[in-house]
C-alpha positions as CSV (number, residue, x, y, z in Angstrom):
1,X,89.5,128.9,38.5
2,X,91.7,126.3,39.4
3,X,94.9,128.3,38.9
4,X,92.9,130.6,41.5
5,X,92.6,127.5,44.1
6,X,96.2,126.0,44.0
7,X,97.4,129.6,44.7
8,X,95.2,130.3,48.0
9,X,96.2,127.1,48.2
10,X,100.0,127.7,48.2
11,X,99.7,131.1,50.0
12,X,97.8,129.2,52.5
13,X,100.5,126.6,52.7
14,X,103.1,129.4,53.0
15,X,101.5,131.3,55.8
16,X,101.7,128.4,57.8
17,X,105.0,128.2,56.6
18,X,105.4,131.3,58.4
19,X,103.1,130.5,61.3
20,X,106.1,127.5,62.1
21,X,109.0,129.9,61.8
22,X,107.6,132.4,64.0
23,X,106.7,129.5,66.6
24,X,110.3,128.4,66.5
25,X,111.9,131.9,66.8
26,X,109.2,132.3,69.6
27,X,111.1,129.0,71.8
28,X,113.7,130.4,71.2
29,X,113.5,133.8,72.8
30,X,111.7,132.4,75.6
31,X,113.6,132.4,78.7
32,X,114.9,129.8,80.7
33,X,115.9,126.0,80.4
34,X,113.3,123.8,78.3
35,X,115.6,121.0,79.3
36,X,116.0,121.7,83.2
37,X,112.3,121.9,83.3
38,X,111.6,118.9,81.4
39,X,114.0,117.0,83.8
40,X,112.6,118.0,86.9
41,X,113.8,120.8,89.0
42,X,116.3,118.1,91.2
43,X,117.7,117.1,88.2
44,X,121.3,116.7,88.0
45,X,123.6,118.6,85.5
46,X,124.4,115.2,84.1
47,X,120.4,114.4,83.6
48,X,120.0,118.1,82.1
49,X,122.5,117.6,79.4
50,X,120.8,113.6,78.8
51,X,117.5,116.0,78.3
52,X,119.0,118.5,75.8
53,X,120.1,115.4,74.2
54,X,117.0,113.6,74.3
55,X,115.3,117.1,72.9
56,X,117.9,117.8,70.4
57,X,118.7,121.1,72.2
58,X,122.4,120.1,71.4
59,X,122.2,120.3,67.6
60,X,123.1,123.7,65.8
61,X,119.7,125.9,65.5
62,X,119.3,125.5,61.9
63,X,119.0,121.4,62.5
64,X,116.5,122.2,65.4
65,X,114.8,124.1,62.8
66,X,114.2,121.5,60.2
67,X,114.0,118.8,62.8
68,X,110.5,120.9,63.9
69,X,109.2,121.6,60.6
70,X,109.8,117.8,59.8
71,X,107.5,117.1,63.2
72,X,105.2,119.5,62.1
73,X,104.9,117.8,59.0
74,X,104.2,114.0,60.9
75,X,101.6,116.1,62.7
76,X,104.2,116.3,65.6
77,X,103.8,118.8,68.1
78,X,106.1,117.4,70.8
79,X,105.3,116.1,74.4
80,X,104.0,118.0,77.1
81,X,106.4,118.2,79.9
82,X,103.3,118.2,82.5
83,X,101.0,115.2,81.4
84,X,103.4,113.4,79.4
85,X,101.6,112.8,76.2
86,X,101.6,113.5,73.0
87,X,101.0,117.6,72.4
88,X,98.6,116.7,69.8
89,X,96.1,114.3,71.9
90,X,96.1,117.1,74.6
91,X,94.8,119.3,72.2
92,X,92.1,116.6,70.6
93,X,90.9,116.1,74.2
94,X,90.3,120.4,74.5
95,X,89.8,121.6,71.2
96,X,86.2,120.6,71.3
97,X,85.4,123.1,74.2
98,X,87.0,125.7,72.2
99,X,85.0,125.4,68.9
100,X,81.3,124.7,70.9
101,X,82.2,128.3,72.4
102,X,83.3,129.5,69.1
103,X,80.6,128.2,67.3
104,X,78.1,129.6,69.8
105,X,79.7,132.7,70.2
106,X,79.5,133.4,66.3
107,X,75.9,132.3,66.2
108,X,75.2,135.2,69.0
109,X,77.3,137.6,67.5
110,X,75.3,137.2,63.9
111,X,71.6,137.2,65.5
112,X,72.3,140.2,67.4
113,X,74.7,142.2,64.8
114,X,72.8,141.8,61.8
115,X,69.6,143.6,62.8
116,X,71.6,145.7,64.8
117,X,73.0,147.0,61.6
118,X,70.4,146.7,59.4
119,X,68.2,148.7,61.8
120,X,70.9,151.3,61.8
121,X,70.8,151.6,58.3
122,X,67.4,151.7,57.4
123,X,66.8,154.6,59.8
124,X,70.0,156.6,58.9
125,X,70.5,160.1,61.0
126,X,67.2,158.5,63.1
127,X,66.7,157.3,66.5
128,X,67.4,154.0,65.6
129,X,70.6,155.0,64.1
130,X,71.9,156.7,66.9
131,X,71.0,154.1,69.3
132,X,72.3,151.5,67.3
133,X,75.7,153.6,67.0
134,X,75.9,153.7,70.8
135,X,75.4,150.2,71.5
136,X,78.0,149.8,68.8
137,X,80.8,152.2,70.5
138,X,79.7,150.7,74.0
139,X,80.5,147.2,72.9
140,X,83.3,147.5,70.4
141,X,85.3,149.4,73.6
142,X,85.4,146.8,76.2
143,X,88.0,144.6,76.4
144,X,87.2,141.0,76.5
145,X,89.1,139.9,79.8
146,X,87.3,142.7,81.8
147,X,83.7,142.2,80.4
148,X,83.9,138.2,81.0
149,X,85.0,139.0,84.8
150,X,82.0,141.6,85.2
151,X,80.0,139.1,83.3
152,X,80.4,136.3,85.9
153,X,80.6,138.1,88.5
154,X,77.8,140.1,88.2
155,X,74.9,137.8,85.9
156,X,77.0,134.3,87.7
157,X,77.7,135.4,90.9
158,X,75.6,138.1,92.0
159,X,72.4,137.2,90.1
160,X,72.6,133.3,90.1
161,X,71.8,133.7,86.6
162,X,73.8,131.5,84.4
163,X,76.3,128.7,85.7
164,X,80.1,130.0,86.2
165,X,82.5,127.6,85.7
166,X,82.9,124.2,83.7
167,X,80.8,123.0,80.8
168,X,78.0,120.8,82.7
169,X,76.6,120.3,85.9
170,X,77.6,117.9,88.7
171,X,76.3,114.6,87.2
172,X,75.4,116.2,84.0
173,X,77.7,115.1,81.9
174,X,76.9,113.1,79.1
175,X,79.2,109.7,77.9
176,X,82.6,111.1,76.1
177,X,82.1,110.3,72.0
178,X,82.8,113.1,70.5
179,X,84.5,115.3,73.0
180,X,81.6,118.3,72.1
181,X,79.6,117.7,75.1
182,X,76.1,119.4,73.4
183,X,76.3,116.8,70.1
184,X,77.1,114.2,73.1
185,X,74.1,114.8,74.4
186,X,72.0,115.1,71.3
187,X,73.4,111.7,70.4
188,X,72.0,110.5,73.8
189,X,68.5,112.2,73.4
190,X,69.1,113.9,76.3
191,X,67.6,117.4,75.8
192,X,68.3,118.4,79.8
193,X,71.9,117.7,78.9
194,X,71.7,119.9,76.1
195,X,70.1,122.6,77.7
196,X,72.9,122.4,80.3
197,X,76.1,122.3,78.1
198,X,74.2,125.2,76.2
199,X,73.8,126.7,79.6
200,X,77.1,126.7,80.8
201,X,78.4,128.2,77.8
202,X,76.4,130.7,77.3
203,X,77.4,133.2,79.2
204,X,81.5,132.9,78.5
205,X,80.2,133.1,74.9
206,X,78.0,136.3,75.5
207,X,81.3,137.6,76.8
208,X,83.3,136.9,74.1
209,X,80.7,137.9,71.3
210,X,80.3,141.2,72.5
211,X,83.2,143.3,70.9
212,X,82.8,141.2,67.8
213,X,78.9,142.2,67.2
214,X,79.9,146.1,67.6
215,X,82.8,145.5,64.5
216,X,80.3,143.1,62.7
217,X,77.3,145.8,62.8
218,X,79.5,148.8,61.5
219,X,80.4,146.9,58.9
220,X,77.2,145.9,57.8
221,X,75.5,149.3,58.8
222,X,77.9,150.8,56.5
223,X,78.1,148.5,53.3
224,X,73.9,148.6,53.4
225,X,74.2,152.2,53.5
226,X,76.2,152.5,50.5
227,X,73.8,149.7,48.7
228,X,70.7,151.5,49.5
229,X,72.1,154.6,48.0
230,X,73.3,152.6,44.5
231,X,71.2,153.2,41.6
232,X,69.3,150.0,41.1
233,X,68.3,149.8,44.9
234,X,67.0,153.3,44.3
235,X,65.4,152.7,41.0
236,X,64.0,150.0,42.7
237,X,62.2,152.0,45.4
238,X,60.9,154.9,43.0
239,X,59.2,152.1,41.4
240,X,57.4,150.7,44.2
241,X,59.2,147.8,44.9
242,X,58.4,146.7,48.8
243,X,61.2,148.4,51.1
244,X,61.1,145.4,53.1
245,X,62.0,143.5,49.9
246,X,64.5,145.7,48.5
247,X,66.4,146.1,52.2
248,X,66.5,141.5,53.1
249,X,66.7,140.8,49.2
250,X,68.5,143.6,47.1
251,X,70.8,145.7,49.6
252,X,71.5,142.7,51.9
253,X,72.7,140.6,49.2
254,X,75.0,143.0,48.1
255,X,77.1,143.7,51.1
256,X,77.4,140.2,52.5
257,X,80.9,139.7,50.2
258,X,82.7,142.0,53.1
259,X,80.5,141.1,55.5
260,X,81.8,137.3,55.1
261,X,85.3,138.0,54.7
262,X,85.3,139.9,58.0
263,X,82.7,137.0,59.5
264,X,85.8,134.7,58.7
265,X,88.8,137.3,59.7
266,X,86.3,137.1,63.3
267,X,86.1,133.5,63.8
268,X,90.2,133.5,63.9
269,X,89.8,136.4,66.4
270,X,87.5,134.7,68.2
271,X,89.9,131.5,68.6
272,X,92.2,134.1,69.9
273,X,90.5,135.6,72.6
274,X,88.4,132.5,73.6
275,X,91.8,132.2,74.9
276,X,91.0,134.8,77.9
277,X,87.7,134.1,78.2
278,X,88.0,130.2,78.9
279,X,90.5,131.1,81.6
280,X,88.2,133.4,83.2
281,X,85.4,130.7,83.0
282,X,87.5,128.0,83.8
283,X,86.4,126.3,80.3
284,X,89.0,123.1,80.0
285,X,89.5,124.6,76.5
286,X,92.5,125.7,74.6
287,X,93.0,128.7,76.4
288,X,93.0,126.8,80.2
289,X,95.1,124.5,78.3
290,X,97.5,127.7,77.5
291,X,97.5,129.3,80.4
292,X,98.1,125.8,82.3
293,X,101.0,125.2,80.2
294,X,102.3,128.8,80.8
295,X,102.4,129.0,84.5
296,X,103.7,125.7,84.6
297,X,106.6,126.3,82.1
298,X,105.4,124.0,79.8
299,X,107.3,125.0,76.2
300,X,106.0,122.5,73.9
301,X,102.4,122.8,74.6
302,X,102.6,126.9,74.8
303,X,104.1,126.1,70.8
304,X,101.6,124.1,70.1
305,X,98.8,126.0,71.2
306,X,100.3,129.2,69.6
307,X,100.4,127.3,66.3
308,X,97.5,125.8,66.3
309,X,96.1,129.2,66.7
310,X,97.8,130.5,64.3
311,X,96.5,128.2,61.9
312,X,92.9,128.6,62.6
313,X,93.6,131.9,61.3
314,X,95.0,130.7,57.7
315,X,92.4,128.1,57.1
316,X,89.8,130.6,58.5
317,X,90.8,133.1,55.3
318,X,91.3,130.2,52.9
319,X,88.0,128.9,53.4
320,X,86.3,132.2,53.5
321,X,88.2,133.3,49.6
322,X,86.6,129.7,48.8
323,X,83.4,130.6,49.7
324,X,83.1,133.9,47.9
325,X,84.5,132.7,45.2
326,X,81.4,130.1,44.9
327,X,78.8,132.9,46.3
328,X,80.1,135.9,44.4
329,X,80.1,135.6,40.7
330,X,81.7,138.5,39.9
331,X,85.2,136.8,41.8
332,X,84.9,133.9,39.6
333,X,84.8,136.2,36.7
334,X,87.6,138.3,37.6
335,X,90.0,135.1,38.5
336,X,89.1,133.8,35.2
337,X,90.1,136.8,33.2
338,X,93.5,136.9,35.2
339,X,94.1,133.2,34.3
340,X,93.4,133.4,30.7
């Protein structure tokens, strides 16, 4: 078992490994002058070349190279050309934003997928089936940029229904402690805070749940499909055991090792397109931050951000092998008979 962890561990470690060097070959396709933007567009030749300097554009690639993974290391991720600070506190100050809507938008995608599925499942070839399988095509086939502009323009705009932009009302806000502005206002005892940050981020997280709950209920239609056909659930049955019991406690059980492991592979997804979703919203999120940093040129925070990203994505699996590996028995096993 603990060979097991230090090698997740080390693939982990390696993936972002690899997650660096893609970054890096990334800044280095990109087009244009990091330097001549960083100095300001009346910049001299003569302050342009104090800039590469300064940036250590004038070293050979392969010292830029280790120079960055050395940063990366110190928790480095450079200084944003447009607020002047440290890449890293820019990203403290809108990370939170990101995960609330993450967070929220897994919560919706689980409460609405998982009797979607289940449903499906228990009534196989049935009406509820087939209804379930067309919400299921329906959602899975919009892409997430278009449904969040229908979304708020047609439930924000239109129908007044749910706020459209930012994450509280005009003199809403709770006091900055955290940066997630729903525990802010749990901390304060504010409940009409709460219900406002919820609110405001409901919607931009209904929009980015949907396409995940259509992947999340096939996947669970299908693996309790194949557990209510396995012998013990069906042994079960013929012997009277409550169906109700034998679908939440027997099949259930047995399908949520995928399920997870595609629960996790979604929350890095998630991240991803939050992305298009906060822009859309105007969420002061990673993805404003992004697409900020994007139009204005900004190279070190568009690295940054893409990393960062990236990352999610590798600690997302790790976390999730972890998990099954505590959950599922039958892992532990295995790993311990490849270790001996």
């Amino acid at each position: 078992m603990t060979r097991f962890l230090l090698r997740r561990i080390g693939l982990a470690l390696l993936s972002l490994w690899g997650v660096a060097t893609i970054v890096f070959l990334i800044s280095k396709l990109i087009p244009g002058d990091v330097a001549r933007v960083a100095a300001g567009r009346l910049a001299t030749p003569e302050q342009v070349t104090r800039m590469q300097q300064v940036l250590g554009l004038d070293q050979p690639v392969i010292v830029q190279y280790f120079q960055y993974l050395g940063r990366l290391l110190h928790g480095d991720l450079g200084t944003s050309i447009v607020t002047h600070q440290n890449v890293v506190s820019d990203l403290a100050a809108v990370l939170p934003t990101t995960i609330q809507l993450v967070i929220l938008g897994m919560l919706i995608t689980v409460a609405i997928a998982s009797p979607l599925g289940i449903i499906a499942a228990v009534n196989e070839g049935r009406a509820g089936d087939i209804a379930g399988r067309i919400i299921m095509v329906l959602a899975g086939g919009v892409p997430v940029f278009w449904l969040a502009i229908m979304m708020r323009w047609v439930l924000g705009s239109l129908l007044g229904w749910f706020p459209i932009s930012g994450t509280n009302s005009v003199g809403m806000a709770p006091p900055d402690v955290t940066g997630f502005t729903v525990v802010d206002s749990l901390l304060f005892g504010n409940i009409g805070n709460v219900a406002d940050s919820v609110g405001h981020l409901l919607l931009p997280a209904l929009a980015l749940s949907t396409p995940f709950i259509a992947t999340l209920a096939r996947i669970i239609r299908s693996n309790m499909m194949t557990a209510l056909k396995s012998d013990h659930i069906t042994f079960a049955i013929s012997k009277g055991a409550p169906r109700r019991r034998v679908v939440l406690h027997h099949a259930l059980r047995s399908s949520l090792g995928s399920v997870l492991t595609i629960f996790g592979m979604q929350f890095g997804w998630m991240v991803s397109a939050a992305v298009l979703v906060e822009a859309v919203f105007g969420l002061p999120g990673i993805g404003s931050y992004l697409y900020q940093a994007i139009f204005n040129h900004d190279t070190f925070s568009v690295l940054a951000s893409v990393f960062v990203i990236g990352a999610v994505f590798v600690i997302t699996a790790l976390i999730v092998d972890l998990v099954l590996m505590v959950l599922d028995p039958r892992i532990r096993h295995a790993q311990v008979g490849v270790t001996a």
